[in-house]
N, C-alpha and C positions, 0 to 999 in steps of 0.2 A: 433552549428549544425555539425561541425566536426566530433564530436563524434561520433553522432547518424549514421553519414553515416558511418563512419568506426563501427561501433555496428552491422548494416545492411549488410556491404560486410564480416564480420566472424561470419554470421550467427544465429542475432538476428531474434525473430517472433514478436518481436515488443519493444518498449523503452514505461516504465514508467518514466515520468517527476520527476524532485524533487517537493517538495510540496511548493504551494503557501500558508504561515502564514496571514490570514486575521489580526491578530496584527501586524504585520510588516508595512502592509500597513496602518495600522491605525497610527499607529506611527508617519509615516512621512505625512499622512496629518497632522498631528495636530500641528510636527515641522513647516512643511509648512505653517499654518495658524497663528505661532506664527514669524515666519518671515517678513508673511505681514504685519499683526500689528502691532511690532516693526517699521517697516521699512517703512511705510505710514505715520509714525504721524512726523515723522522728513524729511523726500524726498519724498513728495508727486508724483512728476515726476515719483519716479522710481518704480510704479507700474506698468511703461509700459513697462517694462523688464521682468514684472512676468506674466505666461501662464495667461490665463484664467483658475480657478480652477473647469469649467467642462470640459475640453480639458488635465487635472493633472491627470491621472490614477492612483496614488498613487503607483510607482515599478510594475505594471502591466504591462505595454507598454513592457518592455524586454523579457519575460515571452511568452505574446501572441505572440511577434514576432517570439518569437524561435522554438512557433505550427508552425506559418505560412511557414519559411523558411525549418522546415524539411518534411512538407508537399509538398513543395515543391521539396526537392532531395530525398525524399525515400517513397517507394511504402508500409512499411512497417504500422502497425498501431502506430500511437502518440496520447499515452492516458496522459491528464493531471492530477494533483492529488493539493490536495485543500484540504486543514484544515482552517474550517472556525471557529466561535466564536458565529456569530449572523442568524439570519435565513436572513436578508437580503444580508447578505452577502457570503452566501452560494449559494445563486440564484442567485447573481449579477455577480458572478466570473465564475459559474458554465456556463452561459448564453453566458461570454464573451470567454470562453474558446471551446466553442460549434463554435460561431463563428469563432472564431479565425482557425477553421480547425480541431480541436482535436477531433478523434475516438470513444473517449469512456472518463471518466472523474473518478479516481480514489478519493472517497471518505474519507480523510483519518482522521478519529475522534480519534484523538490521547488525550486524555479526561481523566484524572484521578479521580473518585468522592473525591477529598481530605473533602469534607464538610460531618462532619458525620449524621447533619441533612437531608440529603437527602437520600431516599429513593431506592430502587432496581428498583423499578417499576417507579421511575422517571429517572433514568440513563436509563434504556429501551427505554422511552419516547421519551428521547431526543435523542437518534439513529435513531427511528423508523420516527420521527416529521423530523429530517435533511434527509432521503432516500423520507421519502415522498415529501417536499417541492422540491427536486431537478430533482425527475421524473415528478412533473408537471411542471419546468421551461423548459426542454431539451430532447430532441427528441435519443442524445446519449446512448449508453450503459454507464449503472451506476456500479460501482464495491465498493463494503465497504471493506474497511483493518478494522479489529475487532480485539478485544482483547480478552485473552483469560476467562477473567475472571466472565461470567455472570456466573450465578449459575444453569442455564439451559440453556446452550450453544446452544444445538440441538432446544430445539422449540424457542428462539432468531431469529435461521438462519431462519429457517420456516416464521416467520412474519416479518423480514427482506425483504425474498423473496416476504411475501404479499403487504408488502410496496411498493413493485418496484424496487429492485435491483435484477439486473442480474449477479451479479457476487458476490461470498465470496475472501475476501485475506488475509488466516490464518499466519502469524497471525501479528499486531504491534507487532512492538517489542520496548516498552520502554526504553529511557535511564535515568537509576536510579542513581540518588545520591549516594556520596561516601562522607566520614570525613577525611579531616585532622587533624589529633588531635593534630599534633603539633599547629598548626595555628587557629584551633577552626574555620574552616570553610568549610562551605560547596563544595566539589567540582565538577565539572561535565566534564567527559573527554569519548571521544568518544572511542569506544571497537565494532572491527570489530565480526559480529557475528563466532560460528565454528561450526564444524560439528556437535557436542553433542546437538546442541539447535534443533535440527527438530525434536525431542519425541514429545515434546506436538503436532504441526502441524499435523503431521504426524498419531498420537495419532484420530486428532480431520476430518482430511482428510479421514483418513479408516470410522470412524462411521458415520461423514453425506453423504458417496458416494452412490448413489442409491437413497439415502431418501429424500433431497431436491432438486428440482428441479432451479439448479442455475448452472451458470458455476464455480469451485473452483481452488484457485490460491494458489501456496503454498511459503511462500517467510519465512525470516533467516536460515541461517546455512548453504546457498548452496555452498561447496566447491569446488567440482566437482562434475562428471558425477554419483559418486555413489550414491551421495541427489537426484539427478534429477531422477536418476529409483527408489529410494525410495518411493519420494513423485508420482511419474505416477502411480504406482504398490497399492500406497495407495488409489487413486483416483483424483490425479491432473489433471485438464486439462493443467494448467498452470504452470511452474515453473519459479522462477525469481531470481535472486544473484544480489548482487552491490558490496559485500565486499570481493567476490572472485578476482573480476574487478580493483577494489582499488590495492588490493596483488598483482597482474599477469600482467595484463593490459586487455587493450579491446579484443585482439588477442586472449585471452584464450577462448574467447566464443567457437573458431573452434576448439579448444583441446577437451573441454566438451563437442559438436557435436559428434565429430569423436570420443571420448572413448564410448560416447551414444549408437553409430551407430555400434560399434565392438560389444558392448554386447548384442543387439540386433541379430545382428547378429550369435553369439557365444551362444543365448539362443532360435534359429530359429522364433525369430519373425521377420515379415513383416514389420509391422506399429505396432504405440500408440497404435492403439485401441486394438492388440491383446492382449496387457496384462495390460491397464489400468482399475484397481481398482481389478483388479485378486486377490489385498491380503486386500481389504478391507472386515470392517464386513459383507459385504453383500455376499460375495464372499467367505469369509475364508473357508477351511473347517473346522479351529477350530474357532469359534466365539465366544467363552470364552476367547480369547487370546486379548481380548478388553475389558473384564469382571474384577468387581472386588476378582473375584476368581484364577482368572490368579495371583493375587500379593500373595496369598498364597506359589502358585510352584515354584515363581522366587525369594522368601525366602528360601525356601526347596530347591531347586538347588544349593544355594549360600552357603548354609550349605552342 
């Protein structure tokens, strides 16, 4: 909880949690349940060393306490975030996380259809199935991190929204497999995002600003202060970084404040609202600059 307080005194509007893996926790129940086993049929005594396994949250207990205690020191919003697996356990965590103090509950279906039997309209499904089960568990704001890749992005958020979430967060961002081809194996190594990756967000922020009625979060690539008036300017209500944090540290939050706050400044706006979603499509004056006839000109320019 350190963090979060020090996140709050340079000028956090709120901390997203890292995400709780419903496999993780399955995991170690099932370690756990192969311990008892083990360990009953030869020391029967020494099950009374081991909790009661409905008092075992399974790696929860940390998690929730760490809602509790920054609910505790910071006035700020603590929203948890949850990638679940099963519908029970998207309700169950979802429910405990609510309890637990948490604001808002960050949905995060990090989901790849690797099965080529399945269908479009079942990938859908099971977005739409996980936002709906978790608005009737919790009384919290529900927010979805989505991916970029439906084939109708725009009416997705649309029934997204009819489902019950109150918030979009464009976009996951995948971490993809790499080859070692000396070793012939697969490898997976973590790559801070950069500035270059907020086109698509940014891309997908201007065309649904106006049109869905949700609140939209805009999160990879945030560097500095110049992503953060991108994505406002596109129609963020929200912007969020972690891998500028990682680079800098917590401190730069007050750097990327205060460069915000010049340019604001330096371009005579007051507040956010004067110029949030000013360059989305709804707002553009050129509205073709979202179009696929724009990709013609920025060929012919390039030439």
């Amino acid at each position: 909880t350190e963090n979060i307080v020090m996140m709050e005194d340079n000028g956090a509007g709120a901390v997203v949690l890292f995400s709780l893996f419903e496999e993780q926790l399955k995991k170690e129940e099932i370690r756990y349940k192969h311990v008892i086993s083990e360990t009953s049929n030869a020391f029967a005594e020494a099950m009374d060393y081991f909790p009661n396994m409905d008092d075992f949250n399974m790696g929860t207990d940390e998690y929730l306490e760490t809602i509790r205690k920054a609910k505790e020191r910071v006035k700020i919003p603590i929203i948890g975030s949850l990638n679940g697996i099963t519908s029970e356990g998207w309700i169950e965590y979802s429910k405990l996380m609510e309890q637990a103090g948490a604001d808002g509950i960050e949905v995060n279906i990090f989901f790849i259809p690797g099965d080529v039997n399945m269908s479009s309209s079942e990938v859908e499904h099971r977005y739409l199935n996980i936002i709906d089960a978790i608005k009737n568990s919790v009384k919290i704001p529900v927010a979805v991190k989505l991916n970029p890749y439906f084939s109708a992005l725009g009416n997705m958020a649309k029934r997204m929204k009819a489902s019950g979430a109150d918030a979009l967060v464009l976009f996951n961002r995948f971490y993809q497999p790499d080859f070692d081809i000396n070793k012939l194996k697969v490898t997976h190594d973590l790559q801070y995002s950069e500035s270059n990756e907020i086109r698509l967000p940014l891309l997908w922020l201007g065309l649904l600003y106006g049109k869905v009625d949700v609140s939209l979060a805009a999160t990879t690539g945030v560097q500095s202060a110049i992503e953060v008036v991108k994505y406002i300017l596109a129609g963020a209500d929200v912007v969020m970084t972690a891998s500028s944090l990682y680079k800098n540290g917590i401190p730069y939050l007050k750097t990327m404040n205060k460069e915000l706050q010049d340019w604001m400044m330096m371009m005579g706006f007051d507040n956010i609202e004067a110029f949030k979603g000013s360059m989305s499509q709804q707002n553009s004056i050129d509205p073709t600059a979202y179009e696929r006839a724009n990709y013609i000109q920025i060929l012919q320019s390039h030439k």
